[in-house]
mmCIF file of the N, C-alpha and C atoms, coordinates in Angstrom:
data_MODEL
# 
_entry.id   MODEL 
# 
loop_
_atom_site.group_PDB 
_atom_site.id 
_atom_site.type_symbol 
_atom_site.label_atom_id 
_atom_site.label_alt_id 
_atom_site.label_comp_id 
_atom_site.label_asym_id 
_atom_site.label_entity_id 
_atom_site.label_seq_id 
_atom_site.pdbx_PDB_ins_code 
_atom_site.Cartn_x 
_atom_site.Cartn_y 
_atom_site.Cartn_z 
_atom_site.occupancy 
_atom_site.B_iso_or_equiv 
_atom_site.pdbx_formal_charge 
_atom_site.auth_seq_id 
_atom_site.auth_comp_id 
_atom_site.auth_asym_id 
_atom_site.auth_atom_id 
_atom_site.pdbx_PDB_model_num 
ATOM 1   N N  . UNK A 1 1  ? -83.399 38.629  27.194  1.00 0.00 ? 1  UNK A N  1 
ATOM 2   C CA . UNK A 1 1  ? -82.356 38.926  26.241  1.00 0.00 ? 1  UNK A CA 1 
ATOM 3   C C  . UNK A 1 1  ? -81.235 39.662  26.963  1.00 0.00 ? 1  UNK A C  1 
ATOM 4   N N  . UNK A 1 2  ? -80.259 39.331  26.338  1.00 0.00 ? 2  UNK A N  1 
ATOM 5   C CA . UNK A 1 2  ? -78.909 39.889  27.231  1.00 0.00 ? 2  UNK A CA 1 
ATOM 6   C C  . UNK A 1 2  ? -78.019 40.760  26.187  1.00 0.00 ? 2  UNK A C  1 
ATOM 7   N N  . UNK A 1 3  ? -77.881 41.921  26.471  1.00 0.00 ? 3  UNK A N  1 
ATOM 8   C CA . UNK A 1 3  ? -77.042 43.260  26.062  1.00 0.00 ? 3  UNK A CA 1 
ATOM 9   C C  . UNK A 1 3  ? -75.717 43.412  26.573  1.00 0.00 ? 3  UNK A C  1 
ATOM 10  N N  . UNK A 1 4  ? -75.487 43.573  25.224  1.00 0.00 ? 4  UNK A N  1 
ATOM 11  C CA . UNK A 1 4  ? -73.613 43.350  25.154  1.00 0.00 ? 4  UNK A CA 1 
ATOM 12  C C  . UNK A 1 4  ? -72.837 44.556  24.386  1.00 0.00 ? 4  UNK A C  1 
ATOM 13  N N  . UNK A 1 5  ? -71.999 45.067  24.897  1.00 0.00 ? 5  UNK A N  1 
ATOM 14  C CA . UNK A 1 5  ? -71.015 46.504  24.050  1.00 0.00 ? 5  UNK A CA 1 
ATOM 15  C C  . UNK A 1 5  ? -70.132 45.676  24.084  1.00 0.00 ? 5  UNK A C  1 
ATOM 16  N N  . UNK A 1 6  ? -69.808 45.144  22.435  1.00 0.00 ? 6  UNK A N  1 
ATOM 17  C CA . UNK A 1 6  ? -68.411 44.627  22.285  1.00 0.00 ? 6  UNK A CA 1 
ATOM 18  C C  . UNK A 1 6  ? -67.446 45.303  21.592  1.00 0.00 ? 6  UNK A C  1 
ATOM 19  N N  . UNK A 1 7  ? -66.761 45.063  21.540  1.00 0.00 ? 7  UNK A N  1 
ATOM 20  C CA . UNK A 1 7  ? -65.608 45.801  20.521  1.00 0.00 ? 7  UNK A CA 1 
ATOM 21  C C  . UNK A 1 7  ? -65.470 44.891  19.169  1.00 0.00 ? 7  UNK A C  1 
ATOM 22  N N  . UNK A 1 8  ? -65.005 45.034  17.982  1.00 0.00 ? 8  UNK A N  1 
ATOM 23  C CA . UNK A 1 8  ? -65.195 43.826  17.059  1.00 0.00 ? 8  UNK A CA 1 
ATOM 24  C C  . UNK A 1 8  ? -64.229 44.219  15.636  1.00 0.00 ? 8  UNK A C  1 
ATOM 25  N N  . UNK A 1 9  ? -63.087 43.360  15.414  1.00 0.00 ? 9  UNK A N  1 
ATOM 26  C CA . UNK A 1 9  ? -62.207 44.172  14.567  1.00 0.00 ? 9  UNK A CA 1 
ATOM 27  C C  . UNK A 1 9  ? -62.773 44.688  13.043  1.00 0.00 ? 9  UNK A C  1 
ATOM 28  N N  . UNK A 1 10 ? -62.457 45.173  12.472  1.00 0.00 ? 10 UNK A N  1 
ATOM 29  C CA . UNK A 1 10 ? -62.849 45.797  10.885  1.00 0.00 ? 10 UNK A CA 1 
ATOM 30  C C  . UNK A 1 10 ? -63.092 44.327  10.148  1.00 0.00 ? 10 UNK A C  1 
ATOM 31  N N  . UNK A 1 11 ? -62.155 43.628  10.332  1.00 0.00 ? 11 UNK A N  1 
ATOM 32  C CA . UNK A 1 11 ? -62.642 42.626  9.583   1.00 0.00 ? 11 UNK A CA 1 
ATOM 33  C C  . UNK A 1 11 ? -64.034 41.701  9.828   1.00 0.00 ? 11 UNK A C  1 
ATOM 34  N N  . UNK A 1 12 ? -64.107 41.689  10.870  1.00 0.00 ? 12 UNK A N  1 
ATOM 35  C CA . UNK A 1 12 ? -65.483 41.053  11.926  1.00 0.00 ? 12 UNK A CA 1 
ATOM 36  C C  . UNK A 1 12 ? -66.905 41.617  11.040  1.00 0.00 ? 12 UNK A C  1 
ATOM 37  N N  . UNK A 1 13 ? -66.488 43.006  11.675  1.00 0.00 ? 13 UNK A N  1 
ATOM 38  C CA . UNK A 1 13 ? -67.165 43.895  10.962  1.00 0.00 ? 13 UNK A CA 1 
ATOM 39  C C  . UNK A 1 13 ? -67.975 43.531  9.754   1.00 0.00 ? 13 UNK A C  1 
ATOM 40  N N  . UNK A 1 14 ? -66.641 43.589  8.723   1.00 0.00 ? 14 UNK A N  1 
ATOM 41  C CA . UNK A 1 14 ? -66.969 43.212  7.351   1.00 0.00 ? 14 UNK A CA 1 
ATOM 42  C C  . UNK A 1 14 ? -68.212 41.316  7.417   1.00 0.00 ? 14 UNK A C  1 
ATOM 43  N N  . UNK A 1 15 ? -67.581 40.912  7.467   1.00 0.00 ? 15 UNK A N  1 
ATOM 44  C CA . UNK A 1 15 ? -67.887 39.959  7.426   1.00 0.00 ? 15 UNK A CA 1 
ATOM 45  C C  . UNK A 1 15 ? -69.845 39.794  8.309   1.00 0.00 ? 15 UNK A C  1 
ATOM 46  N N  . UNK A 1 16 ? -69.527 40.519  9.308   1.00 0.00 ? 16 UNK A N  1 
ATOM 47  C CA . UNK A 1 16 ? -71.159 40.246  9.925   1.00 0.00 ? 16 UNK A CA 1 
ATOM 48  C C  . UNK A 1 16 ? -72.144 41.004  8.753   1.00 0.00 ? 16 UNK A C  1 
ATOM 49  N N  . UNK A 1 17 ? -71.208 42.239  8.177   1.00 0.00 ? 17 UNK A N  1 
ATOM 50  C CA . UNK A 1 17 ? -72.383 42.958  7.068   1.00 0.00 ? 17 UNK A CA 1 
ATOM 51  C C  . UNK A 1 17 ? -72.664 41.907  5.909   1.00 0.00 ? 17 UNK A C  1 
ATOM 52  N N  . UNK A 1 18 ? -71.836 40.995  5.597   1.00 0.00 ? 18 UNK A N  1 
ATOM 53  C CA . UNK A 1 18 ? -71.893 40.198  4.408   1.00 0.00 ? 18 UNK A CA 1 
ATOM 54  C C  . UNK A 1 18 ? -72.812 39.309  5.271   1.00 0.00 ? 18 UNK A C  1 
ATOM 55  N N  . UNK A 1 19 ? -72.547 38.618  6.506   1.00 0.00 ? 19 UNK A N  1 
ATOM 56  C CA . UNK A 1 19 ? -74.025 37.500  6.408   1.00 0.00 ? 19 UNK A CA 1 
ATOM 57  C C  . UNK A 1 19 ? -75.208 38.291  6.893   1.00 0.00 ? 19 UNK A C  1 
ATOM 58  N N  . UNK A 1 20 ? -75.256 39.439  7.425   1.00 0.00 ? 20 UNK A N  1 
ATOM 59  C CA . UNK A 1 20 ? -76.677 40.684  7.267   1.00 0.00 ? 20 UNK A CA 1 
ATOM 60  C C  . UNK A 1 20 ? -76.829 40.353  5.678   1.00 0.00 ? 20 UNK A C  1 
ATOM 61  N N  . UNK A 1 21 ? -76.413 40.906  4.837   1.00 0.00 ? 21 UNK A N  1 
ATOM 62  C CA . UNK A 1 21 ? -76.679 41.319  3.910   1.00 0.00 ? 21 UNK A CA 1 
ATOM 63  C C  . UNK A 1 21 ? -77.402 39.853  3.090   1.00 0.00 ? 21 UNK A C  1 
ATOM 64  N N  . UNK A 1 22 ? -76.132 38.921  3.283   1.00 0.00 ? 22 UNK A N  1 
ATOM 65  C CA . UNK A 1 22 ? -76.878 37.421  2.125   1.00 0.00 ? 22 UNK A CA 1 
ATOM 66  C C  . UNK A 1 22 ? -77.649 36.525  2.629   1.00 0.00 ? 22 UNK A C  1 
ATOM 67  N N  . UNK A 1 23 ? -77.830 36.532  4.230   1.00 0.00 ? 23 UNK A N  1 
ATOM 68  C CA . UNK A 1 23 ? -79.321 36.022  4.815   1.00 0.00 ? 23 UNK A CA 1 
ATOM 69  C C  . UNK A 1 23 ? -80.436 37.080  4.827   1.00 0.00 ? 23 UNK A C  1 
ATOM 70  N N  . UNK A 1 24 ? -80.366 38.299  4.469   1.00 0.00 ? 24 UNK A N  1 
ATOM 71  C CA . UNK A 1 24 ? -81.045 39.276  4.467   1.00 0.00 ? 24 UNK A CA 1 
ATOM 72  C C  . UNK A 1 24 ? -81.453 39.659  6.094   1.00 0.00 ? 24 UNK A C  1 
ATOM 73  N N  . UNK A 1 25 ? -81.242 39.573  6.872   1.00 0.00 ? 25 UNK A N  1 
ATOM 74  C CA . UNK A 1 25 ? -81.119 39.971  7.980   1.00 0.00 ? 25 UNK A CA 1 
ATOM 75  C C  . UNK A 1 25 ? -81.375 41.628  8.425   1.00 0.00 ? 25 UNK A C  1 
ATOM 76  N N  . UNK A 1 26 ? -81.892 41.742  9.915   1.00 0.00 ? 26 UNK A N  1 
ATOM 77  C CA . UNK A 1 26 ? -82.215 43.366  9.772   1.00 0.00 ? 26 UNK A CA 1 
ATOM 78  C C  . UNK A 1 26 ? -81.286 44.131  10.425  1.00 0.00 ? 26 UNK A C  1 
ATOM 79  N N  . UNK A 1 27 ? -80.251 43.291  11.163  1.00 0.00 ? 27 UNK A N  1 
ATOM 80  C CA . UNK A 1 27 ? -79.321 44.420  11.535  1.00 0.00 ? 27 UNK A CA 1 
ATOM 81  C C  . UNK A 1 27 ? -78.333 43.345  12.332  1.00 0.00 ? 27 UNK A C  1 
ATOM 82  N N  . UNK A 1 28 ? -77.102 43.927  12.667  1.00 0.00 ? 28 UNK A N  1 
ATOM 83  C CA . UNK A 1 28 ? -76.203 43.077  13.280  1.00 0.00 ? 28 UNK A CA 1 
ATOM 84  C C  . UNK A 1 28 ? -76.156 41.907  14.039  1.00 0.00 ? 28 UNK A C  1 
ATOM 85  N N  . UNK A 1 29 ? -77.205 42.735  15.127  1.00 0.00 ? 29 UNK A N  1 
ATOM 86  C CA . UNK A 1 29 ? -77.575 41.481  16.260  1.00 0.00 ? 29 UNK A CA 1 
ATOM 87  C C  . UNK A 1 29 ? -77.921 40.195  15.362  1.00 0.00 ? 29 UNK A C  1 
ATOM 88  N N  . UNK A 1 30 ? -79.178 40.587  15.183  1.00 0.00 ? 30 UNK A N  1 
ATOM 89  C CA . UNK A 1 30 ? -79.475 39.295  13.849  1.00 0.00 ? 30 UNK A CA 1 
ATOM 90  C C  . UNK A 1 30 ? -78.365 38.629  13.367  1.00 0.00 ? 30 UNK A C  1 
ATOM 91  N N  . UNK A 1 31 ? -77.405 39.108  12.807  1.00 0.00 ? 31 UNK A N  1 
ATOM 92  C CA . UNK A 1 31 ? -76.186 37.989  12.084  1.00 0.00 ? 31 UNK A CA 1 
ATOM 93  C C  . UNK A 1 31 ? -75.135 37.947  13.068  1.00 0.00 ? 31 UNK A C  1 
ATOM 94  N N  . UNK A 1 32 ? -74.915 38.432  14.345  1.00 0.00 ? 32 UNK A N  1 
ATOM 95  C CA . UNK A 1 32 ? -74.311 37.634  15.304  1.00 0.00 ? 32 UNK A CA 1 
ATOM 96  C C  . UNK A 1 32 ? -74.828 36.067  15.601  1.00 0.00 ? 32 UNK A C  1 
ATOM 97  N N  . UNK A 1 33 ? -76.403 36.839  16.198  1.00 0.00 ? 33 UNK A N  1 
ATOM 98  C CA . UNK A 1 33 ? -76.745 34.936  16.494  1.00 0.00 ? 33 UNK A CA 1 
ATOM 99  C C  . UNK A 1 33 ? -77.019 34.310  15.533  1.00 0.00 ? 33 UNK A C  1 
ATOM 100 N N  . UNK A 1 34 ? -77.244 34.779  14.308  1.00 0.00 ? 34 UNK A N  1 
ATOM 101 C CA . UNK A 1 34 ? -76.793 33.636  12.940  1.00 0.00 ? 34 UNK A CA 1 
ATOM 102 C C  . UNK A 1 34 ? -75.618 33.190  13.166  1.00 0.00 ? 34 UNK A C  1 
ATOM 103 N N  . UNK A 1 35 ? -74.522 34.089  13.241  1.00 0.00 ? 35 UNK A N  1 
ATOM 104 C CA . UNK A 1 35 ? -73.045 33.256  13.120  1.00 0.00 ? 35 UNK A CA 1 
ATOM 105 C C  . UNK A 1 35 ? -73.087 31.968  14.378  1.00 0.00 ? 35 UNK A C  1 
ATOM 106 N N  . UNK A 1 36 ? -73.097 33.145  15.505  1.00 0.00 ? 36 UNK A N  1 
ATOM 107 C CA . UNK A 1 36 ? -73.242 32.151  16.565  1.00 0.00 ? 36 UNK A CA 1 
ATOM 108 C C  . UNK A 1 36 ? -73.784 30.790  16.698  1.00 0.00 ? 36 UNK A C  1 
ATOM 109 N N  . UNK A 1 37 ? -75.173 30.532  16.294  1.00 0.00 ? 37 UNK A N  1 
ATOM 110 C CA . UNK A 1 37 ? -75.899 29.194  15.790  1.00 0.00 ? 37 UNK A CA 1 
ATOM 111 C C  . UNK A 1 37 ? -75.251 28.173  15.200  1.00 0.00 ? 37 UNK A C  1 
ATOM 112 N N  . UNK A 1 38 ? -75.297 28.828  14.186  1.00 0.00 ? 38 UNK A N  1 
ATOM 113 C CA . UNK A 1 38 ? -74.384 27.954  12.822  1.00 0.00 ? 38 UNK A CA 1 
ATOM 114 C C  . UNK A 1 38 ? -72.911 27.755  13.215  1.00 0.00 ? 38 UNK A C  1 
ATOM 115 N N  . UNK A 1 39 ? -72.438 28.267  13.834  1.00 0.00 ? 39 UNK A N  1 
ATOM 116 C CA . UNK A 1 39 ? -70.998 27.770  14.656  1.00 0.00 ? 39 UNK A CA 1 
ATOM 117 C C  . UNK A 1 39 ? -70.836 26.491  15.565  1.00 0.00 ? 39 UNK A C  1 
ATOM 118 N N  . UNK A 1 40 ? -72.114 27.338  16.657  1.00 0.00 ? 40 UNK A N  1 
ATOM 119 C CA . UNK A 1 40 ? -72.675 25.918  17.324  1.00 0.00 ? 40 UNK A CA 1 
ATOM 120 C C  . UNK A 1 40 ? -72.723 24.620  16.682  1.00 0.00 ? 40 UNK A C  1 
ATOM 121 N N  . UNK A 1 41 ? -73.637 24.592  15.839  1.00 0.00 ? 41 UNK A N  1 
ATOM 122 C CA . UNK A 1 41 ? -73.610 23.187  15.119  1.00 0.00 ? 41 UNK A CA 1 
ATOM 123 C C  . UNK A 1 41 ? -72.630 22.382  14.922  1.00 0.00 ? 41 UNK A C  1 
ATOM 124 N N  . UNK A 1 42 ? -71.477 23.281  14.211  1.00 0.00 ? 42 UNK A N  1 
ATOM 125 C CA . UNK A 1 42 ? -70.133 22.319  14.392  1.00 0.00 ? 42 UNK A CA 1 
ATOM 126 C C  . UNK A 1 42 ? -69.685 22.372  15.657  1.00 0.00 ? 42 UNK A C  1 
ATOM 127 N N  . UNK A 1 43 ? -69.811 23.173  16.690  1.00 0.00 ? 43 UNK A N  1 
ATOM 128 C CA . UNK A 1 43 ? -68.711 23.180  17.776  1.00 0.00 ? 43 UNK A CA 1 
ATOM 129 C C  . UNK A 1 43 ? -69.375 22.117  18.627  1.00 0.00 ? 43 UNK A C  1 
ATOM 130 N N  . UNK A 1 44 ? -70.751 22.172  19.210  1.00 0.00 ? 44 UNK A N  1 
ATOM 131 C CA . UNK A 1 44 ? -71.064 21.076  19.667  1.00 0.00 ? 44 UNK A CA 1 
ATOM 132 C C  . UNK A 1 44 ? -71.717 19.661  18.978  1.00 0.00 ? 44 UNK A C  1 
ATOM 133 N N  . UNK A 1 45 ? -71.982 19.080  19.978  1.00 0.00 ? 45 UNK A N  1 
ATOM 134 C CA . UNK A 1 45 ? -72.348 17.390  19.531  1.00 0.00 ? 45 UNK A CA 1 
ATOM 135 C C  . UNK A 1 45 ? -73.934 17.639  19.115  1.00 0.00 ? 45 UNK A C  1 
ATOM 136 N N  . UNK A 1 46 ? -73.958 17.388  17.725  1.00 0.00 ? 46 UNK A N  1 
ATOM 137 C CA . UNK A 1 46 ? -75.285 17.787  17.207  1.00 0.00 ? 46 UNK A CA 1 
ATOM 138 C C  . UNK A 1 46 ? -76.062 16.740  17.983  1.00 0.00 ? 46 UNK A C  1 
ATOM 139 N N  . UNK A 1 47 ? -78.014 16.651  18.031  1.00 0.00 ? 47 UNK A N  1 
ATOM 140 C CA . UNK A 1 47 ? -78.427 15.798  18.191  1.00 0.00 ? 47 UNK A CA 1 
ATOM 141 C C  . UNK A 1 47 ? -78.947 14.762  17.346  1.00 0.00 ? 47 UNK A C  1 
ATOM 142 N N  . UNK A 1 48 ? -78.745 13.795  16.828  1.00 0.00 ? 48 UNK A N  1 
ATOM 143 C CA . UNK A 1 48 ? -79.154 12.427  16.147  1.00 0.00 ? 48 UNK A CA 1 
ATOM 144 C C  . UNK A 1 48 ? -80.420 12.784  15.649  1.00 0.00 ? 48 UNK A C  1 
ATOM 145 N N  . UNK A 1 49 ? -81.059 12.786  14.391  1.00 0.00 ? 49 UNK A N  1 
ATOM 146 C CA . UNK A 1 49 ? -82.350 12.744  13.893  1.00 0.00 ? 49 UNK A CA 1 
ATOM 147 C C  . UNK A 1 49 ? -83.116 11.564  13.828  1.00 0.00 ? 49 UNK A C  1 
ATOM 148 N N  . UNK A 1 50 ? -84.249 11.263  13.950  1.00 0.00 ? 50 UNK A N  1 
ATOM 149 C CA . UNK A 1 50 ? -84.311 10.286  14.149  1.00 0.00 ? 50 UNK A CA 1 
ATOM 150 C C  . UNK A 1 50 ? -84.214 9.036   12.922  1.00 0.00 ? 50 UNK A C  1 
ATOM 151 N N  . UNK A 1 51 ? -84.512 9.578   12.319  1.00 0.00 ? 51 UNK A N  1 
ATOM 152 C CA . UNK A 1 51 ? -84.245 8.775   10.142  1.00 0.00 ? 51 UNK A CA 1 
ATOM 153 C C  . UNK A 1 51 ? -82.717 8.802   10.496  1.00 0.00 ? 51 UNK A C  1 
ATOM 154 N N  . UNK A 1 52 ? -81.559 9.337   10.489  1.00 0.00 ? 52 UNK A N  1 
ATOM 155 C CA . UNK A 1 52 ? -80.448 9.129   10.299  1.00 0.00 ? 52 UNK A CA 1 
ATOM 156 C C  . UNK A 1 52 ? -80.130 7.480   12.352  1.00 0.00 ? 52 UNK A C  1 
ATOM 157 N N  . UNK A 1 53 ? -80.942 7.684   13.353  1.00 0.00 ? 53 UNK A N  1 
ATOM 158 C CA . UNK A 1 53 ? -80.755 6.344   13.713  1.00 0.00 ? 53 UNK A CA 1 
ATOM 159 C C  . UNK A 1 53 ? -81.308 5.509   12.997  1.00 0.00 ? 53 UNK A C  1 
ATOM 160 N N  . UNK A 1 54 ? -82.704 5.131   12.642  1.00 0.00 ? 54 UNK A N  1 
ATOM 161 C CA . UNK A 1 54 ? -83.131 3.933   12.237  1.00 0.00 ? 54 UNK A CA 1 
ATOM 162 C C  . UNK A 1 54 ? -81.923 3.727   10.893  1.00 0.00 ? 54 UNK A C  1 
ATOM 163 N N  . UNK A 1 55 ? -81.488 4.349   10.022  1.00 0.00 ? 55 UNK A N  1 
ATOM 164 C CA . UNK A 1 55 ? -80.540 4.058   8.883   1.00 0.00 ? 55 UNK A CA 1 
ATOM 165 C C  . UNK A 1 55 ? -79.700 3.503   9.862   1.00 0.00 ? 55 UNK A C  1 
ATOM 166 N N  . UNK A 1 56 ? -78.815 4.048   10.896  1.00 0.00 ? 56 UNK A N  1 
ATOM 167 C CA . UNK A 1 56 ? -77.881 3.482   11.587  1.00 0.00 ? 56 UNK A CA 1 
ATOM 168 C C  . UNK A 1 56 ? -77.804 2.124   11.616  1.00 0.00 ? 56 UNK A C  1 
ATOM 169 N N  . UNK A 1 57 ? -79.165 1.755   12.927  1.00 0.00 ? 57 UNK A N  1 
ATOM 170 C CA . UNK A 1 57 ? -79.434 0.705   12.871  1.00 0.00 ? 57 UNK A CA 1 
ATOM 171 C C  . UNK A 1 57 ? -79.596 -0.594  12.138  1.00 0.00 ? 57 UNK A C  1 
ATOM 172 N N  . UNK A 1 58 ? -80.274 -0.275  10.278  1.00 0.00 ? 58 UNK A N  1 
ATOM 173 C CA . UNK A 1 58 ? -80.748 -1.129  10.112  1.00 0.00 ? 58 UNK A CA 1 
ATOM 174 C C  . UNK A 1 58 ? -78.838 -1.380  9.350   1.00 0.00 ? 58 UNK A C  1 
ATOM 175 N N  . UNK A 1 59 ? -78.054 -0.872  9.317   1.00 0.00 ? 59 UNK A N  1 
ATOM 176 C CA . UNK A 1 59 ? -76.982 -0.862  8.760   1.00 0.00 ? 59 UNK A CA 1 
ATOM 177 C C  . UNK A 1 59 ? -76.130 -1.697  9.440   1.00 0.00 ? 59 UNK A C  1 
ATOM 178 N N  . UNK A 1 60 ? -76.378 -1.606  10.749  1.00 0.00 ? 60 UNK A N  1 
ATOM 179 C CA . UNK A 1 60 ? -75.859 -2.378  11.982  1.00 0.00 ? 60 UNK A CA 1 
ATOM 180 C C  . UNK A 1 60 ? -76.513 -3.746  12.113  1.00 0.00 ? 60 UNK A C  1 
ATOM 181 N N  . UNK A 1 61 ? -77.272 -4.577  11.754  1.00 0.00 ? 61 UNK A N  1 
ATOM 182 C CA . UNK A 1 61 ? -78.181 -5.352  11.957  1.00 0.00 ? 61 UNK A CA 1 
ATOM 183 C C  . UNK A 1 61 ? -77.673 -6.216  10.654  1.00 0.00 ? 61 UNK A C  1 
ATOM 184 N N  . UNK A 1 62 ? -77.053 -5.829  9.151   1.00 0.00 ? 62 UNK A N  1 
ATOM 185 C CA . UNK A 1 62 ? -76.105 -6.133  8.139   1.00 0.00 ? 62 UNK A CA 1 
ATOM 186 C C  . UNK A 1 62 ? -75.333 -7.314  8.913   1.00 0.00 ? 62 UNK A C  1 
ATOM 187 N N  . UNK A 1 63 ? -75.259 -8.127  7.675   1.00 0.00 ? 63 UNK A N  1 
ATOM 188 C CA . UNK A 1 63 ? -74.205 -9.325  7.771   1.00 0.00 ? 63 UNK A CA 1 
ATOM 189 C C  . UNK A 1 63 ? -72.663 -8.475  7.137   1.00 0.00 ? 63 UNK A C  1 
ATOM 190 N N  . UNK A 1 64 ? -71.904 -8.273  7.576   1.00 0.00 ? 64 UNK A N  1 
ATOM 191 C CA . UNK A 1 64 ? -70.552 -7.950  6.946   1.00 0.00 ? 64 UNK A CA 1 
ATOM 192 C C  . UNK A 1 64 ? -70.236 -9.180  5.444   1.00 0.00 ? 64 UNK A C  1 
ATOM 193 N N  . UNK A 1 65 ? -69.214 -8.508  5.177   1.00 0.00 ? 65 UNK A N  1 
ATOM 194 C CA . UNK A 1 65 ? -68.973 -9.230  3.817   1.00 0.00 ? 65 UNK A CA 1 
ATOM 195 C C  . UNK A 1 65 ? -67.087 -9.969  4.277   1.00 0.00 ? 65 UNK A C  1 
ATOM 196 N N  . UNK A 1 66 ? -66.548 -10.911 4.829   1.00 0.00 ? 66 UNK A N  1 
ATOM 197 C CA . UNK A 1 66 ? -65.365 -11.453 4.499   1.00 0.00 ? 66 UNK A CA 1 
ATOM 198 C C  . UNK A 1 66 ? -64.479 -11.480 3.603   1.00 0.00 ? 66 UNK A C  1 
ATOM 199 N N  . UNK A 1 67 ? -63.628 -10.564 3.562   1.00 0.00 ? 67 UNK A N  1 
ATOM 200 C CA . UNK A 1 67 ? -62.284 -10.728 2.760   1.00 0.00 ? 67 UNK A CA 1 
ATOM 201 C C  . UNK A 1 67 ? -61.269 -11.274 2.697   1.00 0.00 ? 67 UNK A C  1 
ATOM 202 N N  . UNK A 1 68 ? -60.694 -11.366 4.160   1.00 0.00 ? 68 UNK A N  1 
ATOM 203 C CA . UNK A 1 68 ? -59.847 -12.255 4.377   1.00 0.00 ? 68 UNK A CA 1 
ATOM 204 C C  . UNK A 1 68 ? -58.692 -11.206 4.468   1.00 0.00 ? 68 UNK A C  1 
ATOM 205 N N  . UNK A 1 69 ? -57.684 -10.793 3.525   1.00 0.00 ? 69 UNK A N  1 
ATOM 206 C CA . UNK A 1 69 ? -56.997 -10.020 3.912   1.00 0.00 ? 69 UNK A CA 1 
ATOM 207 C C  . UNK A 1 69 ? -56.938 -8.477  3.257   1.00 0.00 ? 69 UNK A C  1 
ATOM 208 N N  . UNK A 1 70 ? -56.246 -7.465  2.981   1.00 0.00 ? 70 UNK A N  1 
ATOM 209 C CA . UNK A 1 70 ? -56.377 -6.825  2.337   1.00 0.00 ? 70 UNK A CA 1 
ATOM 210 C C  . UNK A 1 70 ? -55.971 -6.760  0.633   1.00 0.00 ? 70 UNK A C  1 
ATOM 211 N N  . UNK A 1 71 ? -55.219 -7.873  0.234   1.00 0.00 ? 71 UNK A N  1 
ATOM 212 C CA . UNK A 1 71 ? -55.293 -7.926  -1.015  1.00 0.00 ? 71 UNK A CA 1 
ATOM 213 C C  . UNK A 1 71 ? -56.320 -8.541  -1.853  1.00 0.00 ? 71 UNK A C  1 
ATOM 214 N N  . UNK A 1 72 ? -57.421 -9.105  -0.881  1.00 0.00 ? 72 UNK A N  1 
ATOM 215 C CA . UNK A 1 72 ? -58.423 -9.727  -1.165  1.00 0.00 ? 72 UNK A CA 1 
ATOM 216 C C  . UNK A 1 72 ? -59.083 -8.920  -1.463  1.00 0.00 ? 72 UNK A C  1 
ATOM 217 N N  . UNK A 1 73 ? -59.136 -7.749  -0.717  1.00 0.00 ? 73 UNK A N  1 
ATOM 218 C CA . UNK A 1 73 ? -60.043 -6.609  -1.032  1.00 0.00 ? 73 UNK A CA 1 
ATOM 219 C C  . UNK A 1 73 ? -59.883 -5.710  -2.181  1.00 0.00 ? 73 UNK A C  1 
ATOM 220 N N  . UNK A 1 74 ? -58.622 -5.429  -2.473  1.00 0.00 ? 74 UNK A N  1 
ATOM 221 C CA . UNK A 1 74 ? -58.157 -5.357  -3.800  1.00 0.00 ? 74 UNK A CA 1 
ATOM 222 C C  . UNK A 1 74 ? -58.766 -5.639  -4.455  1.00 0.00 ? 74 UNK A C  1 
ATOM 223 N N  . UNK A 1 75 ? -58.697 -7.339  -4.908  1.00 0.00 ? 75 UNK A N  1 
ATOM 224 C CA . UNK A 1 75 ? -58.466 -7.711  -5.953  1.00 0.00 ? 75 UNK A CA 1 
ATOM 225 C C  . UNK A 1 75 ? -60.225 -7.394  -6.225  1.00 0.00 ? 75 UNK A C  1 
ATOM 226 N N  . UNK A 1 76 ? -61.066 -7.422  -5.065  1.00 0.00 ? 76 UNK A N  1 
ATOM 227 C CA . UNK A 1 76 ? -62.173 -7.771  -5.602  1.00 0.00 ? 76 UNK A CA 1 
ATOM 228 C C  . UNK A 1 76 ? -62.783 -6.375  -5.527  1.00 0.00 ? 76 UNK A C  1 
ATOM 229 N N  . UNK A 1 77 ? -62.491 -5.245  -5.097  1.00 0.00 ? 77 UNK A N  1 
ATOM 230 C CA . UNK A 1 77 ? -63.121 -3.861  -6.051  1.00 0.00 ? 77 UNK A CA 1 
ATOM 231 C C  . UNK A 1 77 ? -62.170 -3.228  -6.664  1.00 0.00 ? 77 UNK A C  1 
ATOM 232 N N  . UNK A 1 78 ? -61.204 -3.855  -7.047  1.00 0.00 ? 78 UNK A N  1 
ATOM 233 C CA . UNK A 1 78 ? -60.207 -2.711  -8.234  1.00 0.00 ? 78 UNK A CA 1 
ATOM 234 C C  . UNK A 1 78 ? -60.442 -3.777  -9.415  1.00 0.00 ? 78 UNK A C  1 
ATOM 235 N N  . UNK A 1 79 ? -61.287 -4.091  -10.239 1.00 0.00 ? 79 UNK A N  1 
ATOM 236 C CA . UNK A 1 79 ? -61.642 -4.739  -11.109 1.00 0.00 ? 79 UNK A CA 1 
ATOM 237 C C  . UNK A 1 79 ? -61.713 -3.377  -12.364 1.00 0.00 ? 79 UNK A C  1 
# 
């Protein structure tokens, strides 16, 4: 584990006591690497589950449907 003295504005502040407080968490550190985590997720390239490939796949493996142009497409879901 790696130890850190940061500095962190009032608002930071606020905000790490609110996800301490509504994940119930036992103290700061704790809802740093909560934030941190859950940031992660969006910041990097999640990894693929494996139910969300096979859906991929079998979606990919689909015959497409021909419209022809876009008023074709229109006409036939704005009914």
């Amino acid at each position: 584990m790696v130890q850190a003295m940061i500095n962190i504005s009032e608002e930071a502040n606020h905000i790490l006591n609110i996800v301490k407080a509504r994940h119930k968490l036992k103290d700061k550190t704790e809802a740093i690497n909560f934030v941190t985590i859950e940031y992660s997720k969006d910041l990097l390239e999640p990894e693929l589950r494996p139910e969300y490939v096979e859906k991929a796949l079998k979606i990919d493996k689909q015959k497409g449907i021909f419209v022809g142009t876009i008023e074709n497409l229109r006409k036939r879901y704005e009914k």
